[in-house]
C-alpha positions in Angstrom: -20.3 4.9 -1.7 -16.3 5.6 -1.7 -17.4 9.1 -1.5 -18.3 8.3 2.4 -15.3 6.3 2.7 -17.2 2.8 2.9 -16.0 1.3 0.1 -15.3 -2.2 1.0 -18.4 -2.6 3.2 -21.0 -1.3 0.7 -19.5 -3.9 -1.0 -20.4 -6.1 1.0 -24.0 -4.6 2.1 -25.0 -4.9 -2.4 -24.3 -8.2 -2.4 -26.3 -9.4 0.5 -29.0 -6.3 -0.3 -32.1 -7.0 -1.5 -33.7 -5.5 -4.7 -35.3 -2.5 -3.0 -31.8 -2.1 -1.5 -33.1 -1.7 2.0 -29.8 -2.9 3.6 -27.5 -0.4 1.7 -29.7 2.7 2.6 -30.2 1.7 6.4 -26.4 1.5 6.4 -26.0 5.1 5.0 -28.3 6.4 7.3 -26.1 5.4 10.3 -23.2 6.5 8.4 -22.6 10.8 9.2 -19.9 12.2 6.9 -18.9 14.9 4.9 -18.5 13.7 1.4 -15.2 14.2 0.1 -14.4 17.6 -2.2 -11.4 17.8 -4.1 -8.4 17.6 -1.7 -10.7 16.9 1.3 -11.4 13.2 2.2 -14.9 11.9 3.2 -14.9 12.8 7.0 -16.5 11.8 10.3 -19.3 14.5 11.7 -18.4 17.2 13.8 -14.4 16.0 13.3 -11.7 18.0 11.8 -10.1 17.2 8.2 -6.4 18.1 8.4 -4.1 17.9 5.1 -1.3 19.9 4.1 -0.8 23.0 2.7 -1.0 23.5 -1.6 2.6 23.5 -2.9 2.3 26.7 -4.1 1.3 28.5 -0.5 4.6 29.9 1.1 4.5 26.9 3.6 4.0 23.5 2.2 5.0 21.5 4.5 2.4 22.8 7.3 -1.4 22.3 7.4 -4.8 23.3 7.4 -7.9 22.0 8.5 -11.7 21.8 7.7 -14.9 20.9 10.0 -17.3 18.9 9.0 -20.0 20.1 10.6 -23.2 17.9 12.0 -25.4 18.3 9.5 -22.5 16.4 6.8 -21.8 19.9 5.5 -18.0 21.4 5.1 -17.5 24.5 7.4 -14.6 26.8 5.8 -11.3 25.9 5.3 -8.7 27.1 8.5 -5.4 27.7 6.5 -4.1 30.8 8.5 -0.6 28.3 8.8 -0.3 28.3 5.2 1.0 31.6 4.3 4.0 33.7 6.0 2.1 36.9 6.4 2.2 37.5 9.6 5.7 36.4 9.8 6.3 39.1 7.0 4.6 42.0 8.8 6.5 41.2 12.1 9.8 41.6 9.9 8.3 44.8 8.2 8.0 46.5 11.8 11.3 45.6 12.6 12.5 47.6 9.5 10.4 50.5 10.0 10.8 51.0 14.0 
């Protein structure tokens, strides 16, 4: 249940649900998320997940993001401001022209 970010109110949902936990599954089933994955949080349908980038890319302290697509699945990860390559290759055609 924390996995789709509704902790607190599934809390809330068990202890009023009934045996057959009717309540609980009717509330999941309005609930549209990608389920968290490593890193990623549990996020919203058809949103963008944004956190930064791994220490060990050349550029920390920016980001990159990740769709979660309709159907609750994760579309690729968008980390293209994580690395310095093309900042590299424009200072590589300085030296060579």
């Amino acid at each position: 249940m924390n996995d789709r970010g509704l902790g607190g109110a599934m809390l809330w949902a068990v202890d009023l649900d009934t045996s057959d936990a009717a309540l609980t599954q009717k509330l999941l089933s309005y609930y549209k998320a990608c389920p968290s994955d490593d890193e990623w949080p549990s996020t919203q349908t058809d949103t963008d997940a944004t956190i930064n980038c791994p220490f060990t890319s050349n550029k920390p302290t920016n980001t990159q993001t990740r769709h979660c697509n309709s159907d609750s699945t994760w579309g690729p990860v968008s980390n293209i401001d994580c690395s310095s390559f093309m900042q590299q290759s424009l200072a590589a055609q300085q030296c060579i022209g």
